[in-house]
N, CA, C and O atoms as a DFTB+ gen file, in Angstrom:
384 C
 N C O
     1  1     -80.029     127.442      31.834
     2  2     -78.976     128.027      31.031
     3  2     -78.797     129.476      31.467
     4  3     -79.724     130.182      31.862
     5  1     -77.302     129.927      31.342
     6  2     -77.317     131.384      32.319
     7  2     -76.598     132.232      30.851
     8  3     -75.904     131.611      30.046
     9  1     -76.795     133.162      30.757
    10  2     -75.912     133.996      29.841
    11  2     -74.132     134.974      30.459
    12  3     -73.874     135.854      31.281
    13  1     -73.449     134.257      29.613
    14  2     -72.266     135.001      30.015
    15  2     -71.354     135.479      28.582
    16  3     -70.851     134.768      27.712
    17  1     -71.373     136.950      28.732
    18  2     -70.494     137.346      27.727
    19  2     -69.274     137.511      27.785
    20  3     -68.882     138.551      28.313
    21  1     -68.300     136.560      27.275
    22  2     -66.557     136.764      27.339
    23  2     -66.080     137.295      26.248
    24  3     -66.027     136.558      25.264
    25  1     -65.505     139.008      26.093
    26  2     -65.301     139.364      25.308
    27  2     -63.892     139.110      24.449
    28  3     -63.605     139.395      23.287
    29  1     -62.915     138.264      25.818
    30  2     -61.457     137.908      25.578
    31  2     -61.384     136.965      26.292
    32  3     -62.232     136.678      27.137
    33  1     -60.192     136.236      26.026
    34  2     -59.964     134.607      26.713
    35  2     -58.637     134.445      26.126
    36  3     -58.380     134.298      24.931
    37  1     -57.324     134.518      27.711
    38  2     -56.200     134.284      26.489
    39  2     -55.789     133.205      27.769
    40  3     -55.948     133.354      28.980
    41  1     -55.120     131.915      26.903
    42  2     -54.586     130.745      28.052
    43  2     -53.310     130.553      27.681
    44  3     -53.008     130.405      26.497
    45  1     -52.460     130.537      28.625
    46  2     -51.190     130.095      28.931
    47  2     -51.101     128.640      29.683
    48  3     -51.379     128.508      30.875
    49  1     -50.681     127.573      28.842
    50  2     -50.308     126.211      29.883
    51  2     -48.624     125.885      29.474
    52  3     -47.905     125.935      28.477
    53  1     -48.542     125.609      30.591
    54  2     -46.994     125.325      30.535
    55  2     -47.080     124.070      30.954
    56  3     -47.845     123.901      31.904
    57  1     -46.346     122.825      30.397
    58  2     -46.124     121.169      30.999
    59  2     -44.712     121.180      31.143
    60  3     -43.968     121.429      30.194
    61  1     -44.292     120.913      32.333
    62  2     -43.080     120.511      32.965
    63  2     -42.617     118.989      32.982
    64  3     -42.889     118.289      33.957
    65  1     -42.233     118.714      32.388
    66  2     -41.518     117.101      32.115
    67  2     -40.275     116.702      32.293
    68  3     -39.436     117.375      32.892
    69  1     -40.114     115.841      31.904
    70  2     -38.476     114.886      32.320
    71  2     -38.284     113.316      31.650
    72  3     -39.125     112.437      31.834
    73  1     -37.645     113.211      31.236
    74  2     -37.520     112.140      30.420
    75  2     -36.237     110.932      31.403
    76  3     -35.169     111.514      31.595
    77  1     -36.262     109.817      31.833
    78  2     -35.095     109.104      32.308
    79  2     -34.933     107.922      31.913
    80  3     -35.791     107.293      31.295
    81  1     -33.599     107.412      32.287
    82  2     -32.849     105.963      31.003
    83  2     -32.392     106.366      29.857
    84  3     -31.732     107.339      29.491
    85  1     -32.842     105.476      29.358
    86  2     -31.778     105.773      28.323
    87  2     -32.739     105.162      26.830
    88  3     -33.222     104.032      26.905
    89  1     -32.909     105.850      25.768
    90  2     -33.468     105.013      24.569
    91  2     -32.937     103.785      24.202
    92  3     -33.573     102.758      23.963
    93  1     -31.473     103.984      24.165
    94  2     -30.796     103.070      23.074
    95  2     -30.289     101.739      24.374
    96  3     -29.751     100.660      24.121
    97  1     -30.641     102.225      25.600
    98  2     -30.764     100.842      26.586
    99  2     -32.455     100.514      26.900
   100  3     -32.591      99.808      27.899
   101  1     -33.267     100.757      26.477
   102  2     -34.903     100.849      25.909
   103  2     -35.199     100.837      27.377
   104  3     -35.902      99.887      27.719
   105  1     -34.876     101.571      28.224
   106  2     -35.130     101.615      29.912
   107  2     -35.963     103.453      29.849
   108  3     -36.144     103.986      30.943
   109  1     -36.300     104.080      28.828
   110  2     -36.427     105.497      28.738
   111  2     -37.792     106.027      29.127
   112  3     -38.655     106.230      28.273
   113  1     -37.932     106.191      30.065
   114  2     -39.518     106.910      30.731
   115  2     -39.518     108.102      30.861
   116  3     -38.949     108.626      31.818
   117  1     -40.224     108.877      29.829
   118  2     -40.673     109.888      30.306
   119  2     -42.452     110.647      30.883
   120  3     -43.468     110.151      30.396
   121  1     -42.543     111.601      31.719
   122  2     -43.378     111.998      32.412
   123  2     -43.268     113.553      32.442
   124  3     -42.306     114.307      32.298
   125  1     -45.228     113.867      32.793
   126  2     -44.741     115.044      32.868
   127  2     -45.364     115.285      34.530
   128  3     -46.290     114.714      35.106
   129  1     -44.612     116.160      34.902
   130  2     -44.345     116.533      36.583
   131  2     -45.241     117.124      36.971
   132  3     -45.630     116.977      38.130
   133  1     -45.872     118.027      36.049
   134  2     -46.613     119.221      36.447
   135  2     -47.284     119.909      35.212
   136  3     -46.690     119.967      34.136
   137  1     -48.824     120.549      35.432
   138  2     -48.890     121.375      34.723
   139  2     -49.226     123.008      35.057
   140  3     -49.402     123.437      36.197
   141  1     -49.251     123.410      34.446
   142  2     -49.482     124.906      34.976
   143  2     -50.498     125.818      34.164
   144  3     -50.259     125.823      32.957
   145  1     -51.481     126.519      34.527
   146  2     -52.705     127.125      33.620
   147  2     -52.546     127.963      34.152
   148  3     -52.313     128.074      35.356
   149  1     -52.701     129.262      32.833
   150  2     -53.009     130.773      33.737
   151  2     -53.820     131.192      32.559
   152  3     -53.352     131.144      31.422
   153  1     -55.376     131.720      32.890
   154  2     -55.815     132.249      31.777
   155  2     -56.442     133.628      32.344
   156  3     -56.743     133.826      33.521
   157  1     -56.583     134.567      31.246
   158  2     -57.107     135.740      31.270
   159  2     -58.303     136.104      30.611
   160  3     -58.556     135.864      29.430
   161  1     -59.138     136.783      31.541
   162  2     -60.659     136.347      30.646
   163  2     -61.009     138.288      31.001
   164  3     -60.832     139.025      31.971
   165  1     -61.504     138.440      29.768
   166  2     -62.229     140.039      30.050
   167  2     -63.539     139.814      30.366
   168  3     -63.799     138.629      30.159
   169  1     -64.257     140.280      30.679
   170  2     -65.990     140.238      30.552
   171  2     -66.848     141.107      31.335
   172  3     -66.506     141.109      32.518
   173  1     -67.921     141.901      31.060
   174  2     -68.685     142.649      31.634
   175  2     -69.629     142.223      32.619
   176  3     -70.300     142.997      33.302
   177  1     -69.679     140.531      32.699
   178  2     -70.644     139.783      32.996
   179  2     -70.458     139.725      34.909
   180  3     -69.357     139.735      35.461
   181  1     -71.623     139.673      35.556
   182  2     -71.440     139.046      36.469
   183  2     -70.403     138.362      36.883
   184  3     -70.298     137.275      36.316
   185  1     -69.089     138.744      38.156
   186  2     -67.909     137.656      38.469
   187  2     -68.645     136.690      38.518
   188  3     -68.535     136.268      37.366
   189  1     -69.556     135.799      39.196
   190  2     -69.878     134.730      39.940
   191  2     -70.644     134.086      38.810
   192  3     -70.954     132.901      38.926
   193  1     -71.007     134.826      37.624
   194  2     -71.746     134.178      35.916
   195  2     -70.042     133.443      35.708
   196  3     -69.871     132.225      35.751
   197  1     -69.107     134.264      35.526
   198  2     -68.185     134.109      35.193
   199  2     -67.511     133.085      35.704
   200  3     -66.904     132.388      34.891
   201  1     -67.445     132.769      36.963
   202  2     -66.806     131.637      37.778
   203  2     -67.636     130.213      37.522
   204  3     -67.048     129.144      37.685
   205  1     -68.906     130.253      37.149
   206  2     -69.900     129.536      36.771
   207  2     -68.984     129.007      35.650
   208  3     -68.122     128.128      35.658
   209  1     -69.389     129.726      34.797
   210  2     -67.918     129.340      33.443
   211  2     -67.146     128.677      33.580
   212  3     -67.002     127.500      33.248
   213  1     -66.571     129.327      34.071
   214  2     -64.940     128.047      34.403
   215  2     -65.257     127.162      35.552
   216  3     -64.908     126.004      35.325
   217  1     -65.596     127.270      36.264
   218  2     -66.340     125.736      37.204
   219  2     -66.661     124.748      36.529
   220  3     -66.321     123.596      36.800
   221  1     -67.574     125.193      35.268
   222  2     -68.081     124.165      34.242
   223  2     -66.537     123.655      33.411
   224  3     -66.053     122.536      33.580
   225  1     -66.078     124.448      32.739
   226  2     -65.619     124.668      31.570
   227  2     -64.172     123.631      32.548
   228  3     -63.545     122.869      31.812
   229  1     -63.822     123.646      33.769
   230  2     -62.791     122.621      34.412
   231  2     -63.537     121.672      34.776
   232  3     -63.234     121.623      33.584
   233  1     -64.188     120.869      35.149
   234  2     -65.200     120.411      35.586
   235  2     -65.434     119.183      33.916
   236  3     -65.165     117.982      33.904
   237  1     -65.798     119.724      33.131
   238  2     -66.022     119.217      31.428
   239  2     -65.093     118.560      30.678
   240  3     -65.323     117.627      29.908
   241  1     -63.701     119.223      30.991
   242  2     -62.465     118.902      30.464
   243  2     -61.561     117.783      30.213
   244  3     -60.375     117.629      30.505
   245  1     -62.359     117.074      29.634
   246  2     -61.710     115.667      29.054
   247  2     -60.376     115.185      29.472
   248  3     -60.178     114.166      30.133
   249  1     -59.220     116.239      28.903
   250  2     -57.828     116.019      29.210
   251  2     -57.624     116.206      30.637
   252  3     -57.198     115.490      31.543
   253  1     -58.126     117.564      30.537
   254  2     -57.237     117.744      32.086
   255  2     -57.756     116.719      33.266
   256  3     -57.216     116.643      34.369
   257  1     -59.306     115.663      32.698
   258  2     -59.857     115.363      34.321
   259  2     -58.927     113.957      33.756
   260  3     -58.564     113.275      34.715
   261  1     -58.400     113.305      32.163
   262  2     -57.851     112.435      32.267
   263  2     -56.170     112.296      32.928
   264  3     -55.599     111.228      33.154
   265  1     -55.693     113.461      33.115
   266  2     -54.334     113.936      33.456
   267  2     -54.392     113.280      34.961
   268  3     -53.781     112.339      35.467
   269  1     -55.621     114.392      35.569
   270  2     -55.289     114.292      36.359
   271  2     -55.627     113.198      37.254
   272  3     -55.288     113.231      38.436
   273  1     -56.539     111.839      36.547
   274  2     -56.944     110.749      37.140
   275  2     -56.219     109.793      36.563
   276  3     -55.987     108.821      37.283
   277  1     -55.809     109.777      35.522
   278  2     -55.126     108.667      34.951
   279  2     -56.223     107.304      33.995
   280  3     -57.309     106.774      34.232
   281  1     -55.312     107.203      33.011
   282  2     -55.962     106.423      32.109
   283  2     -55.466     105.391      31.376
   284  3     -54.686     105.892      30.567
   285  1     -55.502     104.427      31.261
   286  2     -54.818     103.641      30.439
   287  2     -54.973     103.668      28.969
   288  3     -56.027     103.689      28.333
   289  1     -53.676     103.663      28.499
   290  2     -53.908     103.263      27.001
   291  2     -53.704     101.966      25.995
   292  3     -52.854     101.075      25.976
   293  1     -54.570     102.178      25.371
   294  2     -54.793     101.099      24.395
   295  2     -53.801     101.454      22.912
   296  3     -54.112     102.276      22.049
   297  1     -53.095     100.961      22.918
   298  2     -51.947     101.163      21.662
   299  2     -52.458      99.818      20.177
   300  3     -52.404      98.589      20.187
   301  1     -52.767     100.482      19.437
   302  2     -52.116      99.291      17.694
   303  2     -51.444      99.910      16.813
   304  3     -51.869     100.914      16.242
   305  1     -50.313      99.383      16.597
   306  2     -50.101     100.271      15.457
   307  2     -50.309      98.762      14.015
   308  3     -50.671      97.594      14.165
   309  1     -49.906      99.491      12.803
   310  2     -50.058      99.248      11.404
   311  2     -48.220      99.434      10.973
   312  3     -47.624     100.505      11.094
   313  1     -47.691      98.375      10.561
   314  2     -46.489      98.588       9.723
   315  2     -46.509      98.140       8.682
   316  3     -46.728      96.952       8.441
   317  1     -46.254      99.124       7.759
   318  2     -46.402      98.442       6.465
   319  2     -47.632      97.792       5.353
   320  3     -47.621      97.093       4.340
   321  1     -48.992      98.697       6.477
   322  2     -50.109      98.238       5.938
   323  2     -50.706      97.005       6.602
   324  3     -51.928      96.891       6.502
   325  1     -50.022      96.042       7.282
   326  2     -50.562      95.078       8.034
   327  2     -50.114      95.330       9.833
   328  3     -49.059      95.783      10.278
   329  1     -51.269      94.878      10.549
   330  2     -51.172      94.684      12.317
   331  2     -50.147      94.675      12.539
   332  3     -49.544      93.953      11.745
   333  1     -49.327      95.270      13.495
   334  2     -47.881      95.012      13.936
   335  2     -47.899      94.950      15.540
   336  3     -48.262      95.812      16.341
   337  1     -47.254      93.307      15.814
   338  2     -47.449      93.151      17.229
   339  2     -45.889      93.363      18.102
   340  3     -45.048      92.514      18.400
   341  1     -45.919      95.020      18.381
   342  2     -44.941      94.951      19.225
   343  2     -44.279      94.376      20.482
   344  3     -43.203      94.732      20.963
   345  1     -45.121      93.409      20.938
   346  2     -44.489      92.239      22.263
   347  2     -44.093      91.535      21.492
   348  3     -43.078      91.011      21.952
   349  1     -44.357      91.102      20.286
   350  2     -43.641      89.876      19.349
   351  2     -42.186      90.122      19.322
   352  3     -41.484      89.304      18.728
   353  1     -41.556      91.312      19.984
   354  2     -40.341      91.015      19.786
   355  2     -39.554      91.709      20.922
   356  3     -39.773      92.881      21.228
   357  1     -38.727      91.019      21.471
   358  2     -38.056      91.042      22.790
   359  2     -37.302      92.393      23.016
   360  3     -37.131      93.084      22.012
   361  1     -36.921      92.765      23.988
   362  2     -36.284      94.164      23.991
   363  2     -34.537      93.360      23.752
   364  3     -33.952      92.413      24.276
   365  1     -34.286      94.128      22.930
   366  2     -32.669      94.284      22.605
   367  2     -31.373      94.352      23.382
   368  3     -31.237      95.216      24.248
   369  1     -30.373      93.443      23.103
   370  2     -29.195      93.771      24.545
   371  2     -29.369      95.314      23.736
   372  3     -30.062      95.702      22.796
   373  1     -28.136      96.087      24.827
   374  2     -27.854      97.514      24.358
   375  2     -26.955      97.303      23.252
   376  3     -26.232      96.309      23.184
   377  1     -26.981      98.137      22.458
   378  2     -25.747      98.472      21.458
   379  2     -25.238      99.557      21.334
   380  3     -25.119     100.182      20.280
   381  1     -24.760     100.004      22.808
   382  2     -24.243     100.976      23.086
   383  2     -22.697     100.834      22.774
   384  3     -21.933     101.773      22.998
């Protein structure tokens, strides 16, 4: 265990997305393109304590290592208090 004192920590993420199709023709995918991190860290500590830090601290990161590897999801929802099986019902002509 190493000691590092961060007296400030400010993060900026920006997600760049795009949405395409159409809802009401149920063809509508959206994604996001990109993300972007900029953080600002004060500290008296050793740079290379410090880089230790965030080596770990990206390295640990649940979301970002699922972003950036990809994951499948497992969806249920509940309507109305009982299981609701959304393949039970066919996608819709448009009613555009």
């Amino acid at each position: 265990m190493f000691k590092v004192e961060l007296t400030n920590v400010r993060s900026h993420i920006i997600a760049h997305g795009m949405a395409l199709g159409s809802a009401i023709e149920e063809s509508i995918y959206g994604i996001c393109t990109n993300i972007e991190t900029s953080d600002e860290i004060d500290s008296p500590s050793d740079p290379a304590l410090v880089e230790k830090v965030i080596g770990n601290a990206r390295q640990a990161c649940m979301i970002g290592n699922t972003v950036n590897v990809g994951m499948p999801i497992e969806d249920s929802f509940i309507l109305n208090g009982a299981e609701f099986d959304t393949k039970a019902y066919p996608k819709s002509a448009s009613q555009a």
